[in-house]
C-alpha positions as a Markdown table, in Angstrom:
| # | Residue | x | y | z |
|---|---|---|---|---|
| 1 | Unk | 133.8 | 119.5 | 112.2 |
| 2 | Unk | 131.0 | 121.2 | 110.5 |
| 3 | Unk | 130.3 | 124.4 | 108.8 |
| 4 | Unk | 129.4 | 127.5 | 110.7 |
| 5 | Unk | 125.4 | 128.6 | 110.3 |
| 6 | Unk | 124.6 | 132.2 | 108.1 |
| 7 | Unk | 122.0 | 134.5 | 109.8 |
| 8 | Unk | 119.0 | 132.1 | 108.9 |
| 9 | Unk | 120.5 | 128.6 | 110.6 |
| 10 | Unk | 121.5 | 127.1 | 107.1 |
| 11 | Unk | 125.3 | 125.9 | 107.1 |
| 12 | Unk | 127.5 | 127.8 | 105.2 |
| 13 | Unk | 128.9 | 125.5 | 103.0 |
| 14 | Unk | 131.6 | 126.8 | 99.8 |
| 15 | Unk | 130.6 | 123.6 | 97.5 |
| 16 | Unk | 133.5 | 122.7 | 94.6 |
| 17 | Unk | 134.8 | 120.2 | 92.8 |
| 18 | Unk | 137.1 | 117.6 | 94.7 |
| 19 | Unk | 140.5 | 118.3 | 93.8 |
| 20 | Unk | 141.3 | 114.5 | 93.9 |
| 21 | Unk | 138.0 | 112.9 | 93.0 |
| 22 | Unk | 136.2 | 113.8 | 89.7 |
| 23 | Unk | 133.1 | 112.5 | 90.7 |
| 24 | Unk | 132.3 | 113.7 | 93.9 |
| 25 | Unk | 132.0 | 117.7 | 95.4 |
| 26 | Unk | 132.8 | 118.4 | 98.9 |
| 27 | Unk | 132.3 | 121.6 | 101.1 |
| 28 | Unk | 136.0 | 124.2 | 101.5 |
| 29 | Unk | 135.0 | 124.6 | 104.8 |
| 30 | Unk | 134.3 | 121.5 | 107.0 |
| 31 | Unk | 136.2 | 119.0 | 104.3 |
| 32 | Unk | 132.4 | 116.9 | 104.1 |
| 33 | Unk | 132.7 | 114.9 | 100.5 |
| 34 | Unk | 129.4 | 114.7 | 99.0 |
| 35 | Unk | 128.8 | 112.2 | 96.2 |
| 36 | Unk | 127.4 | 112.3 | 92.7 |
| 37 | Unk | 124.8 | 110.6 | 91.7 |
| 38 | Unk | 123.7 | 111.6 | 87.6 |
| 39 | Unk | 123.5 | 108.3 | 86.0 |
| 40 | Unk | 120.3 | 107.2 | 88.8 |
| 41 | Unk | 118.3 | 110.2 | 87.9 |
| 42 | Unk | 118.8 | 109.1 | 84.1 |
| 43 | Unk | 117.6 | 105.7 | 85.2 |
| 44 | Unk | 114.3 | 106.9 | 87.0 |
| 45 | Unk | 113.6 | 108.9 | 84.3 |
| 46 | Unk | 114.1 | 106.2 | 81.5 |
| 47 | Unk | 111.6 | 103.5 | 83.7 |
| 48 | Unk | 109.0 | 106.4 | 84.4 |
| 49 | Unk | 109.1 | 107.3 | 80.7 |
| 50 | Unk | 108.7 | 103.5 | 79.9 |
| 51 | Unk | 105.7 | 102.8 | 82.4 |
| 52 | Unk | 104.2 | 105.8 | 80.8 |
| 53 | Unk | 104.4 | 104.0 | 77.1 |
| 54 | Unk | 103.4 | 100.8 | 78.6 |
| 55 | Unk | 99.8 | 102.6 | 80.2 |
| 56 | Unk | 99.1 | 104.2 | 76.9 |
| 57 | Unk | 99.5 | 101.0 | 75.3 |
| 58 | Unk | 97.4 | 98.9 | 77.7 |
| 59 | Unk | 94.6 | 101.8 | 77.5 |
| 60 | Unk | 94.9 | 101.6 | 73.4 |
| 61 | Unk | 94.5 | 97.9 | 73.6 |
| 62 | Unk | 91.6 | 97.9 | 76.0 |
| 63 | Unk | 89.9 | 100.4 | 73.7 |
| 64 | Unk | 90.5 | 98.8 | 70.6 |
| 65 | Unk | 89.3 | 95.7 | 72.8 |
| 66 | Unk | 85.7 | 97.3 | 73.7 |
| 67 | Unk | 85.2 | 99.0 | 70.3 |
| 68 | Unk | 85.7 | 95.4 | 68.4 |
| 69 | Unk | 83.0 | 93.5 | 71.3 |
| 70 | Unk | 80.2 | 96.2 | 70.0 |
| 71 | Unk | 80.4 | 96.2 | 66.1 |
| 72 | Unk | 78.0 | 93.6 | 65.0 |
| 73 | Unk | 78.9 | 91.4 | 62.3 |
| 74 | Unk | 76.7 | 92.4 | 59.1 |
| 75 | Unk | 75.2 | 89.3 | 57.7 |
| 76 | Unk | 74.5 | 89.4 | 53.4 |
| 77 | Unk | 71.6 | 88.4 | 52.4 |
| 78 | Unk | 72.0 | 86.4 | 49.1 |
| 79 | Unk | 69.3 | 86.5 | 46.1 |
| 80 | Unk | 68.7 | 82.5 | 44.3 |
């Protein structure tokens, strides 16, 4: 069974909380359970924001990298 269409072809689903499971929602009218899925958005978010720090790093290493291969060493003359 699924829910009826509105006026624009979108089903017209009453979303709640499932009476009998915490963790998922399901529509009042066809009875469809949907689950819940927080903790992988957390995760995504977490691995982007550490691929992020690892690029900085990388392009702060390189950097330091190229800037130390041009500095010449400056040699001191010494007076006998």
């Amino acid at each position: 069974m699924s829910c009826p269409l509105n006026s624009i072809g979108q089903p017209s689903c009453h979303i709640t909380a499932h009476p009998d499971y915490p963790m998922q929602k399901f529509c009042a009218t066809c009875k469809q359970r949907f689950p819940e899925h927080k903790s992988l958005g957390i995760v995504q978010i977490a691995i982007i924001f550490f691929l992020v720090i690892l690029s900085f790093s990388f392009l702060q290493q390189r950097l330091l990298n190229k800037t130390n291969s041009n500095v010449e060493p400056i040699h001191q003359k010494v007076s006998l």
